[in-house]
PASEBA-1860 file (N, C-alpha, C; in nm, 3 decimals):
! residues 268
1> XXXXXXXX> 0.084/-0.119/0.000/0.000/0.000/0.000/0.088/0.125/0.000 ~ 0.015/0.222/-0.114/0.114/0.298/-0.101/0.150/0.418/0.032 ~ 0.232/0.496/0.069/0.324/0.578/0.204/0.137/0.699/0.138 ~ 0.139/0.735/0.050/0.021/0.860/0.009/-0.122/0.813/0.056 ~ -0.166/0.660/0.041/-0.276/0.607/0.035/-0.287/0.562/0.184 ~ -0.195/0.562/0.294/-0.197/0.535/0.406/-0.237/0.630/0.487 ~ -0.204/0.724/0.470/-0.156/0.852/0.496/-0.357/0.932/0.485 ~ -0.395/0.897/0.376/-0.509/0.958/0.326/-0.623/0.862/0.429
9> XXXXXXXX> -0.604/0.727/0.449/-0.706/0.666/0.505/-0.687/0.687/0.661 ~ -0.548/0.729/0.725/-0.563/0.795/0.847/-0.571/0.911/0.875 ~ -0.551/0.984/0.752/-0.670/1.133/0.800/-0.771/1.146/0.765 ~ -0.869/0.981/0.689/-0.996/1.014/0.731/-1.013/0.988/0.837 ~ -0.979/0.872/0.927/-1.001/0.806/0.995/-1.014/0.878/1.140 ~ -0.916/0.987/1.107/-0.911/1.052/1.252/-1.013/1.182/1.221 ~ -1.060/1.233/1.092/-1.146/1.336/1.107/-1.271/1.280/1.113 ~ -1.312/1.146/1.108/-1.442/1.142/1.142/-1.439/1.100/1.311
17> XXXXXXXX> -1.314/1.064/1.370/-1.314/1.057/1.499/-1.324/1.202/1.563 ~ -1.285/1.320/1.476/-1.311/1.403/1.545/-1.423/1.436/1.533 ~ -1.515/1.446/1.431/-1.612/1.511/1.446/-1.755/1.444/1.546 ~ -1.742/1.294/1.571/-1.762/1.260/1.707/-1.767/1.277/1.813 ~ -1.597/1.333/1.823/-1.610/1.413/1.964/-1.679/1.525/1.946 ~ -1.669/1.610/1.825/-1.743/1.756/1.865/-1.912/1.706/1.883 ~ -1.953/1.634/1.785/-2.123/1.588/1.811/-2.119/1.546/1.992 ~ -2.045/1.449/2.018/-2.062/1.427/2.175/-2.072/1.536/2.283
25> XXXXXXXX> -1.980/1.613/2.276/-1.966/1.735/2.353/-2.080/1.871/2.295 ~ -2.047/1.920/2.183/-2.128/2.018/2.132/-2.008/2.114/2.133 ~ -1.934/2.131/2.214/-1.817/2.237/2.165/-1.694/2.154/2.211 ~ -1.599/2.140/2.144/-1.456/2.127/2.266/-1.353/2.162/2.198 ~ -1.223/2.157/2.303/-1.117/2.302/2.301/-1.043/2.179/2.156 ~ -0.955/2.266/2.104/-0.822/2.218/2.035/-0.697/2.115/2.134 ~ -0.706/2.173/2.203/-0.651/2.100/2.286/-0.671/1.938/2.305 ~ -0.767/1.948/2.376/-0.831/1.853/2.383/-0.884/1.734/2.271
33> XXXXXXXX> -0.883/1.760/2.158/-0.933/1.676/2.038/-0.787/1.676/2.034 ~ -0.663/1.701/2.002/-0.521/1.643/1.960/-0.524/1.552/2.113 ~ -0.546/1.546/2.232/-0.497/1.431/2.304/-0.625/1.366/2.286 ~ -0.721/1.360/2.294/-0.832/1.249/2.216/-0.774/1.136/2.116 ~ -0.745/1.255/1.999/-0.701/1.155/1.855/-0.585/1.140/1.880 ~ -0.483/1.175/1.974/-0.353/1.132/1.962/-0.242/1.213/1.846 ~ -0.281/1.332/1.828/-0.192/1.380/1.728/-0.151/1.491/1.742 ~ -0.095/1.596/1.700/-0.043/1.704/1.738/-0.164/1.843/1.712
41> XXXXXXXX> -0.139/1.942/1.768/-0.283/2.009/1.751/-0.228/2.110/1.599 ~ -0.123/2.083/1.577/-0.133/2.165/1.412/-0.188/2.059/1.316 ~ -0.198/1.925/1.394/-0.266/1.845/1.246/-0.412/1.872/1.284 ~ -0.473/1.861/1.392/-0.643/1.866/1.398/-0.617/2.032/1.358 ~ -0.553/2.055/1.396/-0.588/2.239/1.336/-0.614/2.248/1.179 ~ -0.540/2.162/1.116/-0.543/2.141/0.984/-0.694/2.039/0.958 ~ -0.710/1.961/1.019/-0.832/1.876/1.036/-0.953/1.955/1.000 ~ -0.925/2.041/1.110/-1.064/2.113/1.151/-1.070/2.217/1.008
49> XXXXXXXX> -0.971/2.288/0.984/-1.000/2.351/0.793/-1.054/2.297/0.744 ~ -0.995/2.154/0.695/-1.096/2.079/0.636/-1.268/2.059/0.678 ~ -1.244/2.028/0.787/-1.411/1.970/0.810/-1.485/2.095/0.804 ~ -1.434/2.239/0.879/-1.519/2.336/0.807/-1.571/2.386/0.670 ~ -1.488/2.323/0.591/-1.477/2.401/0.451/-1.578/2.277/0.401 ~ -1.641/2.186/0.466/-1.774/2.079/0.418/-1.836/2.128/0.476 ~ -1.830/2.200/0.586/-1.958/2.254/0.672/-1.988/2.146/0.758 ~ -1.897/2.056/0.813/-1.932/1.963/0.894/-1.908/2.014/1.059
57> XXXXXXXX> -1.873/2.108/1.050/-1.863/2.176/1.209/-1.809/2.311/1.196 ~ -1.783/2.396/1.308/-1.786/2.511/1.298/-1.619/2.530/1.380 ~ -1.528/2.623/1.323/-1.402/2.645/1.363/-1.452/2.733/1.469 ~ -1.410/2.763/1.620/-1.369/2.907/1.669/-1.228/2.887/1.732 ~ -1.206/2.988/1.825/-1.047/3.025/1.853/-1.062/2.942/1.965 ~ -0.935/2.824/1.957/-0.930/2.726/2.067/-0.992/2.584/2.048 ~ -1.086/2.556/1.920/-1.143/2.448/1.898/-1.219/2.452/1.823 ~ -1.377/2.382/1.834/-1.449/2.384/1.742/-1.574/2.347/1.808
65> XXXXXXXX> -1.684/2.369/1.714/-1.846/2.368/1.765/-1.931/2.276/1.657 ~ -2.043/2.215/1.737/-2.139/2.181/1.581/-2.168/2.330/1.477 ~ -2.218/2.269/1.374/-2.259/2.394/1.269/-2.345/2.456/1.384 ~ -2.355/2.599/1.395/-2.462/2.629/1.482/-2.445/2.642/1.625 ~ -2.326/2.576/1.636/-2.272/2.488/1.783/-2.325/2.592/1.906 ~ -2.342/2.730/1.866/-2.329/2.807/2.006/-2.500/2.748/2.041 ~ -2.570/2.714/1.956/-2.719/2.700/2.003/-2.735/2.526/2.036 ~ -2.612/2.457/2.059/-2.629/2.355/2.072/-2.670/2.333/2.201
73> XXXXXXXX> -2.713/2.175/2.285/-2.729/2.248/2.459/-2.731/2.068/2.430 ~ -2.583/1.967/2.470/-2.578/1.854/2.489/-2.619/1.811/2.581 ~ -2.665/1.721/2.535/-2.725/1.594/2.675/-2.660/1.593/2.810 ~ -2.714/1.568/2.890/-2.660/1.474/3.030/-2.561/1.382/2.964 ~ -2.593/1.284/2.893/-2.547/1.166/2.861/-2.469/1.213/2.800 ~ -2.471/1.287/2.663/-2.350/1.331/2.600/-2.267/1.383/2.682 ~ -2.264/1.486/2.804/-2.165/1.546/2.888/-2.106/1.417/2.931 ~ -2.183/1.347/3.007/-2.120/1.247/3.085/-2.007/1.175/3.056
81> XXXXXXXX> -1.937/1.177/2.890/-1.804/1.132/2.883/-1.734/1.194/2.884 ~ -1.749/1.310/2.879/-1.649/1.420/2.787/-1.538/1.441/2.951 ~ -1.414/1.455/2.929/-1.335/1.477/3.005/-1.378/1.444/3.132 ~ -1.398/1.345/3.178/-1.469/1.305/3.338/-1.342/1.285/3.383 ~ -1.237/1.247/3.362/-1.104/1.277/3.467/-1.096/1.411/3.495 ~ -1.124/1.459/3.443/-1.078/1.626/3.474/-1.214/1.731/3.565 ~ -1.330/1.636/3.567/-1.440/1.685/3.652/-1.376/1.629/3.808 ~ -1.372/1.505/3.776/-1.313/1.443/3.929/-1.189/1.500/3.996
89> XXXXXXXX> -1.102/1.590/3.914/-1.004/1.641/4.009/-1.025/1.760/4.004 ~ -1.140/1.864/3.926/-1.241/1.969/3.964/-1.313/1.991/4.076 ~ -1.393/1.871/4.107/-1.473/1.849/4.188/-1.404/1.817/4.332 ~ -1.285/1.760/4.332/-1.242/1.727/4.461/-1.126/1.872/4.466 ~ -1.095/1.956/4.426/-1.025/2.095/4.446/-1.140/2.178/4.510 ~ -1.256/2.178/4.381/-1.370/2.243/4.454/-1.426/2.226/4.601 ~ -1.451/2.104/4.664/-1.488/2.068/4.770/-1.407/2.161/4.869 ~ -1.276/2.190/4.838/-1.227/2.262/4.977/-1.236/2.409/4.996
97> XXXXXXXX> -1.333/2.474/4.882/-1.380/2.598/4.917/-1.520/2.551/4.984 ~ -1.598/2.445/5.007/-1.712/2.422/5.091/-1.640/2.412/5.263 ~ -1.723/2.487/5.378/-1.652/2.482/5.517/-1.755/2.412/5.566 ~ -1.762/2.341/5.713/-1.876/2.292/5.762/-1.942/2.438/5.838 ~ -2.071/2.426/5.777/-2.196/2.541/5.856/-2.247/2.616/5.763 ~ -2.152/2.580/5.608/-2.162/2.682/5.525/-2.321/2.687/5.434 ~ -2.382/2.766/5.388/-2.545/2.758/5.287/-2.480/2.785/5.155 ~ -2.476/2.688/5.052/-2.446/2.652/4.932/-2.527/2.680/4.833
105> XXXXXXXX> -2.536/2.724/4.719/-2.614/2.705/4.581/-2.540/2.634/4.523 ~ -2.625/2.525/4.444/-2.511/2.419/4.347/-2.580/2.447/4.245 ~ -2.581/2.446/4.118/-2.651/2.419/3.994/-2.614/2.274/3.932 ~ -2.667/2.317/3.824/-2.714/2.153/3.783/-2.589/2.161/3.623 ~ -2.552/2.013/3.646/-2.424/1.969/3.537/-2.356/1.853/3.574 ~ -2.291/1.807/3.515/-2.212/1.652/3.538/-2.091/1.700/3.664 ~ -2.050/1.829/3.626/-1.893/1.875/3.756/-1.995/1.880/3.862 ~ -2.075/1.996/3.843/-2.177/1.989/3.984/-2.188/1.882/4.081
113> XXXXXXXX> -2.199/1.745/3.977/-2.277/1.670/4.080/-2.181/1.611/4.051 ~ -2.061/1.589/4.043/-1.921/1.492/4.075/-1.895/1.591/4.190 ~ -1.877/1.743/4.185/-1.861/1.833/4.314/-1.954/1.777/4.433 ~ -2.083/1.779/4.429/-2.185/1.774/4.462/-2.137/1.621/4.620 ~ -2.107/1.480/4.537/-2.067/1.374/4.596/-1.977/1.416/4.704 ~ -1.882/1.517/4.671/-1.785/1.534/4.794/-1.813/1.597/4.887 ~ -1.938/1.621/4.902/-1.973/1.773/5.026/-1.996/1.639/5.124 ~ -2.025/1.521/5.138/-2.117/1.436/5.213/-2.017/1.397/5.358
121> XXXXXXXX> -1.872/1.479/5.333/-1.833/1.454/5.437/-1.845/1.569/5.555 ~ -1.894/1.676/5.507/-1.907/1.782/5.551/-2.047/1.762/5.692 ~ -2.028/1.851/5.763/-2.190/1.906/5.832/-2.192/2.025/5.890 ~ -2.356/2.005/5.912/-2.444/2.135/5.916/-2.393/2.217/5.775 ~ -2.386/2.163/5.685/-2.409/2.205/5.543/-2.541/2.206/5.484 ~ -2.576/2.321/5.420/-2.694/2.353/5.365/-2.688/2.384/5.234 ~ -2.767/2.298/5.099/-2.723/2.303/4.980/-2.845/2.355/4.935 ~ -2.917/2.449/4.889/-3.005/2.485/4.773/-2.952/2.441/4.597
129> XXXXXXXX> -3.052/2.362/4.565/-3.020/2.355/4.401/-3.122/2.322/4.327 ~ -3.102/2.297/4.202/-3.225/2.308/4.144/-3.202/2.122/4.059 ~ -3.102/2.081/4.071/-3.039/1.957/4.058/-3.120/1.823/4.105 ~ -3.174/1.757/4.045/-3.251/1.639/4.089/-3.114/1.527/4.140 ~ -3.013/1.545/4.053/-2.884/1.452/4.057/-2.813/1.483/4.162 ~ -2.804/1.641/4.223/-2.713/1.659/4.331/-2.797/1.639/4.428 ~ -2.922/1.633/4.441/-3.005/1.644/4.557/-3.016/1.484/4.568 ~ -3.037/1.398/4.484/-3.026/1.292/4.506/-2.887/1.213/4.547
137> XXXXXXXX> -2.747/1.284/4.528/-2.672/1.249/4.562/-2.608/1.248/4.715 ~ -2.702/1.377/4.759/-2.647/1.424/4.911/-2.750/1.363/4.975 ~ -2.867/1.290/4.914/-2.998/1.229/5.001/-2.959/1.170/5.120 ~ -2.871/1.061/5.155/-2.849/1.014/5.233/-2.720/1.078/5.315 ~ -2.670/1.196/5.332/-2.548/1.253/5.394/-2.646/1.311/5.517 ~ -2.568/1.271/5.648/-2.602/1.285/5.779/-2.636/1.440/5.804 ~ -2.526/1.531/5.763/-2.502/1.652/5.834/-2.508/1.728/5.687 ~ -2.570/1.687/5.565/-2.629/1.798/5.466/-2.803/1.784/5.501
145> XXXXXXXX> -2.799/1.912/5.463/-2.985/1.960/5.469/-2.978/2.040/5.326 ~ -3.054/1.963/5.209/-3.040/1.984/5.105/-3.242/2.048/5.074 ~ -3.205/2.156/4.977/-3.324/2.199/5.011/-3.336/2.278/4.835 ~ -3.447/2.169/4.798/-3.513/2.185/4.628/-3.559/2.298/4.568 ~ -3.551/2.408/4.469/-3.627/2.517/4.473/-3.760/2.444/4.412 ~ -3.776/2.369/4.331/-3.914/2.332/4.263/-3.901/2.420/4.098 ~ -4.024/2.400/4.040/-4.006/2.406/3.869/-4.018/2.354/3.810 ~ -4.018/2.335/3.626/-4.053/2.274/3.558/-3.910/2.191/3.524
153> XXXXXXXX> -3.962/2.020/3.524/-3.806/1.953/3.505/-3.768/1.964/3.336 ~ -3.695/1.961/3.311/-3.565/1.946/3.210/-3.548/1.809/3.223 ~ -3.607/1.725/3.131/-3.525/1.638/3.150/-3.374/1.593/3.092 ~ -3.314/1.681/2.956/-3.198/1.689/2.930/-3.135/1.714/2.999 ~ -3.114/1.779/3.149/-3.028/1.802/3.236/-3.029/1.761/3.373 ~ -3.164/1.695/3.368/-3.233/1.626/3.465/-3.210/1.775/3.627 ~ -3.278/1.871/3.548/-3.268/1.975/3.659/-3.437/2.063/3.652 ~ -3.429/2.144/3.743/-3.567/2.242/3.741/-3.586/2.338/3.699
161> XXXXXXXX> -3.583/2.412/3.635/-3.601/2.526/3.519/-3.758/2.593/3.536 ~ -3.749/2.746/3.543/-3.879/2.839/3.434/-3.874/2.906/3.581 ~ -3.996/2.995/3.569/-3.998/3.127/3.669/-3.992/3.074/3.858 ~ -4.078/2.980/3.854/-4.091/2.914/3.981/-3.939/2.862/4.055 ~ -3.840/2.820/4.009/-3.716/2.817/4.025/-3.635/2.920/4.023 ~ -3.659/3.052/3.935/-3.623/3.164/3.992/-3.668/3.246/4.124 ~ -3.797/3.250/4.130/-3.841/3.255/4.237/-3.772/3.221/4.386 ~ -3.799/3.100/4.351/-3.749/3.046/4.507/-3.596/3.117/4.478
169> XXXXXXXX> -3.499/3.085/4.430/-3.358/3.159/4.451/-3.356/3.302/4.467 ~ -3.426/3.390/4.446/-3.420/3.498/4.462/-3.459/3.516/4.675 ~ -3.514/3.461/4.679/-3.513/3.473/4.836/-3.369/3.389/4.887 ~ -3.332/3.382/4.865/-3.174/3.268/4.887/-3.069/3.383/4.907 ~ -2.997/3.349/4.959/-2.871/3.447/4.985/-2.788/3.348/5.042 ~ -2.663/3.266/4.940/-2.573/3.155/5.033/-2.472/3.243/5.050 ~ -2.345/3.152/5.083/-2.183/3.229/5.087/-2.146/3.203/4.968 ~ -2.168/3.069/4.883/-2.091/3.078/4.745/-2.205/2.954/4.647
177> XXXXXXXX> -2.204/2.992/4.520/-2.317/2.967/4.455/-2.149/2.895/4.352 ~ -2.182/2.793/4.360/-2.113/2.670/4.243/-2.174/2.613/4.111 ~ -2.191/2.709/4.008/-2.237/2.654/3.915/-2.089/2.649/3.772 ~ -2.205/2.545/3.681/-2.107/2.558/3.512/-2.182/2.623/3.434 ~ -2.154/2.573/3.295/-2.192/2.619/3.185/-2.132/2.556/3.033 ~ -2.165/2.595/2.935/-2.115/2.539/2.810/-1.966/2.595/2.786 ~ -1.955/2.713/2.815/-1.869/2.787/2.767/-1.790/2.917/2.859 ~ -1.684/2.923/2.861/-1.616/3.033/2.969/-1.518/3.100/2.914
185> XXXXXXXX> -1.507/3.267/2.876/-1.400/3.288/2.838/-1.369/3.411/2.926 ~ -1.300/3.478/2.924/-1.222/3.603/3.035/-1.342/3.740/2.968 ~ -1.340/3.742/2.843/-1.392/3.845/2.744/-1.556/3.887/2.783 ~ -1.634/3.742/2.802/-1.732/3.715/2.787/-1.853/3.651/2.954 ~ -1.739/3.562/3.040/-1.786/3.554/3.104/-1.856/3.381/3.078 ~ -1.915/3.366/3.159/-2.021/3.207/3.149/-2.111/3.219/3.056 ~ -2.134/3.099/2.960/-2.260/3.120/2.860/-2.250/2.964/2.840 ~ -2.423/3.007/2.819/-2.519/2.818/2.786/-2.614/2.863/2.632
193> XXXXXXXX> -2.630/2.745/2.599/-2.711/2.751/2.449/-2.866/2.792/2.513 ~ -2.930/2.736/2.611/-3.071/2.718/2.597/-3.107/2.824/2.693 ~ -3.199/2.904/2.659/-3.266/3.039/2.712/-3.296/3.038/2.880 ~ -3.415/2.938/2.856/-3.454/2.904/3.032/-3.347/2.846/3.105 ~ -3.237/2.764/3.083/-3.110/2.756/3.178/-3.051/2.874/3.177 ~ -3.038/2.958/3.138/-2.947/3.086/3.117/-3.032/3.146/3.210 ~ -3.159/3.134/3.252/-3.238/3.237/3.351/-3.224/3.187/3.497 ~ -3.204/3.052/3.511/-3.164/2.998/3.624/-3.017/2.995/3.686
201> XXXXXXXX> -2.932/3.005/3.568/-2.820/3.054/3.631/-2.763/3.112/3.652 ~ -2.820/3.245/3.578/-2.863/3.380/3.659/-2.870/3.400/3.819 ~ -3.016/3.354/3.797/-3.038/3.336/3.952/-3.015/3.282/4.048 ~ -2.914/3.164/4.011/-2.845/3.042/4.098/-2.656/3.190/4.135 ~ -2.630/3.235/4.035/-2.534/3.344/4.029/-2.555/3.454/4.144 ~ -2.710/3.490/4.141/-2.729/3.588/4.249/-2.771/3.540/4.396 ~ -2.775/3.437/4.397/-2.831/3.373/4.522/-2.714/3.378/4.637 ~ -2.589/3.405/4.631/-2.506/3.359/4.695/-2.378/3.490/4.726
209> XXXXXXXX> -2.290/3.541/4.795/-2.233/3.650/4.807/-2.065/3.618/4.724 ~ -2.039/3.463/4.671/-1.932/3.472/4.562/-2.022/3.347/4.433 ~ -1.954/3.358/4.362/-1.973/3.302/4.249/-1.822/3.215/4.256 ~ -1.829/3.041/4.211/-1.789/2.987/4.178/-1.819/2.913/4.061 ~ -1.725/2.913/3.964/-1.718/2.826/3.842/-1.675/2.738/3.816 ~ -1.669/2.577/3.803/-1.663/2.467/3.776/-1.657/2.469/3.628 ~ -1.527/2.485/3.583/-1.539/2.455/3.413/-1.346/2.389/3.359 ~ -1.437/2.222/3.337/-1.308/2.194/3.237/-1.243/2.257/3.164
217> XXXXXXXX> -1.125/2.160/3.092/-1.028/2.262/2.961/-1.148/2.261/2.859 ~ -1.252/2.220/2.834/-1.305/2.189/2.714/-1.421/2.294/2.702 ~ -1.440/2.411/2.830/-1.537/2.481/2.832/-1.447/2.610/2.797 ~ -1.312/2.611/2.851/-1.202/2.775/2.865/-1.220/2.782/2.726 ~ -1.244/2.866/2.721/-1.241/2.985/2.596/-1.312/2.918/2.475 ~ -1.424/2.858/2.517/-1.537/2.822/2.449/-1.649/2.920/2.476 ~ -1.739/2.965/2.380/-1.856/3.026/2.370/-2.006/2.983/2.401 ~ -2.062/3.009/2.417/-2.211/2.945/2.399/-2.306/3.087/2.343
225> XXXXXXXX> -2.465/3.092/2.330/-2.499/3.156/2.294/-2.566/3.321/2.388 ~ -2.605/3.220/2.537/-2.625/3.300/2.573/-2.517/3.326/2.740 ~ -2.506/3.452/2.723/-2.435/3.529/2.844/-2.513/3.454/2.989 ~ -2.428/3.398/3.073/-2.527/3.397/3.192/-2.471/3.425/3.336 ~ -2.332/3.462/3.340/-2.240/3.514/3.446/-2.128/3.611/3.359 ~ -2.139/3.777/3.382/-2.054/3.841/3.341/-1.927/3.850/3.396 ~ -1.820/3.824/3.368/-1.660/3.846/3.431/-1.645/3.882/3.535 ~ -1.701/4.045/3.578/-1.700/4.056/3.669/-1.746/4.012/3.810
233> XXXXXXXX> -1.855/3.928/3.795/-1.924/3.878/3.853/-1.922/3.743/3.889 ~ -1.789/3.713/3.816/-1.713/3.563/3.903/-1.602/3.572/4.022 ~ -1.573/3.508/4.097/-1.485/3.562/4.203/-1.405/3.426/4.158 ~ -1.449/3.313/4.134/-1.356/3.183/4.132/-1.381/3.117/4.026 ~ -1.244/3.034/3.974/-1.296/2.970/3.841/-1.167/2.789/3.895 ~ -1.253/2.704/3.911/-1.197/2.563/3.964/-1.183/2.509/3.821 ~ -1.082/2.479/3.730/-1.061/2.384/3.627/-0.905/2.253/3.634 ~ -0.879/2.232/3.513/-0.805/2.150/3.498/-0.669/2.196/3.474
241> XXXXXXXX> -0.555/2.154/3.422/-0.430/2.166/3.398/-0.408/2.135/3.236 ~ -0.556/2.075/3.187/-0.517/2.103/3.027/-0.601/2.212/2.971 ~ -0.644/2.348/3.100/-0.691/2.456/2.975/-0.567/2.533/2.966 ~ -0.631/2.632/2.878/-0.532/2.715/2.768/-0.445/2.820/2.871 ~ -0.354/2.815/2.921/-0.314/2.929/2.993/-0.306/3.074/2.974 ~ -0.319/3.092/2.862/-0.393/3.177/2.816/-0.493/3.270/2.853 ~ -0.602/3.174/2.878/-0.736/3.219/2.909/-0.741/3.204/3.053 ~ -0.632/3.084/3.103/-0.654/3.132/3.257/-0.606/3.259/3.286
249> XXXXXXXX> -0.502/3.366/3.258/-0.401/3.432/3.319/-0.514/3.556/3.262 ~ -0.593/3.585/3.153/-0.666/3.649/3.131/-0.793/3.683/3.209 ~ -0.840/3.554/3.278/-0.933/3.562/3.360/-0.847/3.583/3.478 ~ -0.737/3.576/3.516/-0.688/3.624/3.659/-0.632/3.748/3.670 ~ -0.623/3.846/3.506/-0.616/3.923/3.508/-0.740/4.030/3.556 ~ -0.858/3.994/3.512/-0.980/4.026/3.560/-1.002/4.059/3.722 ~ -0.893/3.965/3.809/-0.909/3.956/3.969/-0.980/3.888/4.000 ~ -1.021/3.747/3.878/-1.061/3.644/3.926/-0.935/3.505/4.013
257> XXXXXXXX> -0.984/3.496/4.113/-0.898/3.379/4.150/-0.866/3.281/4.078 ~ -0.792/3.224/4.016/-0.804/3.034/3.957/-0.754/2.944/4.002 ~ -0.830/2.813/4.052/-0.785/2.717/4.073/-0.764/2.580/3.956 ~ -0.670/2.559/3.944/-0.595/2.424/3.861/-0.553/2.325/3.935 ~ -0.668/2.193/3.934/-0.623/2.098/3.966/-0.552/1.994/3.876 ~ -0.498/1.938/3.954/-0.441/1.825/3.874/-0.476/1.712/3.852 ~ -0.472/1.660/3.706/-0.550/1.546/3.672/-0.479/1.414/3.683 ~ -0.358/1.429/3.681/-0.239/1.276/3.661/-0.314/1.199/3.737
265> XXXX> -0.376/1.176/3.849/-0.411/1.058/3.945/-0.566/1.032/3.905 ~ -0.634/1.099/3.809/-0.734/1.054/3.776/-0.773/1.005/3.633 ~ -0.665/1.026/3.548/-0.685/0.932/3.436/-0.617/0.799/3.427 ~ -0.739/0.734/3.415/-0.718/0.614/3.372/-0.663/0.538/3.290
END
C-alpha cells in the first residue's frame, strides 16, 4: 500500500473521529481533540479547515463547535463522557472551598454533581439547588440539609427550570453559589445555548455573596450563545491543567482567582 494512500485513510479516519467528539460534547477546546485523537494540535488544526470548509462543524479560537454549535445544549449523557477525569479532580479541588456550617447554591451539570458527591463529608451544610442529581446524591449525607427550589423539570439536564425556580432563589442568599456552563472565556464571562437555563443561572449566580465556576479545559475559551455570568461577577474559576493558559491568566487578570487541579491521578 502505497506511504500517500496510508496517509489519506488515516486522516480520514481521525477526522471522522473528530467530528464525534465535537457531536458528543457540542463544543470542545483544540486542545483537547489532539490528546483524544492522539496527534499534534497543528494536524487537527489542519483537520478542523478541512471539516469546516464541508460545513461539517464550525471552527472558533481554541477548537471547534457543531454547525450552529453556540445553540447547541448537549445531553446529560452526552456530557457524561467528555473529560470526566478532569471533573473528578475539579470536583475534589472544589470541595475545599465548601466549610462545615456553610449555605451553598449548586446548579445543575455533570462537575456539579461529581462536586456535589464530595460535600457528604461535611456538616451542618446547607445546599439549595435546582439539581434532581445533586439532591439525590447528598440524600443520604447525615449533616447535609439539602433543600429543592421546585419548577418545571428538564429532562436533558435532569434539573428544574422556568420562573418558579427563579423565584425560590431569589429569596436565597448563600456564601458561594457553584455553578457551570457550556462555555467560559475572560472576554465574555459564562454562557449556555438554551434560554430558560441561562435564567436559572442567573439566579443560581445571584443567590449567593461569591460566584464559583466549575469549568473543564473543554469549556475555557469556548462560547455558547447565551451570556449567563458576566466576568466581573465571578470571584472563582476551579478547572483543569489542560486549559489554555492563556485564558486562565486572562481571567486572573480580571481579579478572578483560579484554581488548577491536577488530573495525573485521575486518568485512567
Amino acid at each position: 500500500m502505497p506511504a500517500s494512500y496510508r496517509r489519506r485513510v488515516f486522516a480520514a479516519e481521525r477526522r471522522q473521529r473528530i467530528l464525534e467528539l465535537v457531536r458528543s460534547s457540542g463544543a470542545i477546546s483544540l486542545r483537547e481533540l489532539a490528546r483524544q485523537v492522539e496527534t499534534s494540535e497543528v494536524t487537527v488544526r489542519r483537520d478542523l479547515r478541512a471539516l469546516a470548509a464541508q460545513g461539517l462543524l464550525d471552527r472558533h479560537h481554541g477548537g471547534a463547535a457543531l454547525p450552529g454549535g453556540l445553540s447547541h445544549e448537549p445531553t446529560y449523557s452526552e456530557k457524561t463522557h467528555v473529560a470526566s477525569y478532569a471533573k473528578a479532580a475539579i470536583a475534589e479541588l472544589a470541595a475545599g472551598l465548601v466549610a462545615d456550617g456553610d449555605a451553598i447554591v449548586v446548579g445543575a451539570g455533570t462537575t456539579t454533581q461529581a462536586f456535589a458527591s464530595r460535600l457528604t463529608r461535611h456538616s451542618e451544610l446547607t445546599v439549595v439547588t435546582n439539581s434532581l442529581l445533586v439532591a439525590t446524591g447528598l440524600a443520604g449525607a447525615r449533616g447535609v440539609d439539602v433543600v429543592m427550589t421546585g419548577g418545571t423539570l428538564r429532562g436533558a439536564i435532569h434539573a428544574l427550570v422556568g420562573g418558579t425556580t427563579e423565584h425560590t432563589l431569589s429569596s436565597v442568599r448563600g456564601t458561594r453559589a457553584f455553578i457551570s456552563g457550556n462555555g467560559l472565556t475572560a472576554a465574555r464571562g459564562l454562557s449556555t445555548p438554551n434560554l430558560t437555563v441561562a435564567g436559572v443561572d442567573r439566579a443560581l449566580a445571584c443567590a449567593a455573596r461569591e460566584v464559583v465556576v466549575l469549568a473543564d479545559h473543554t469549556k475555557i475559551g469556548a462560547e455558547a450563545l447565551l451570556q449567563t455570568v458576566a466576568p466581573e461577577h465571578i470571584h472563582h474559576v476551579v478547572t483543569d491543567d489542560a486549559s489554555d493558559p492563556a485564558e486562565l491568566n486572562a481571567l486572573r487578570e480580571l481579579g478572578i482567582t483560579v484554581h488548577v487541579a491536577a488530573t495525573a491521578e485521575y486518568v485512567s
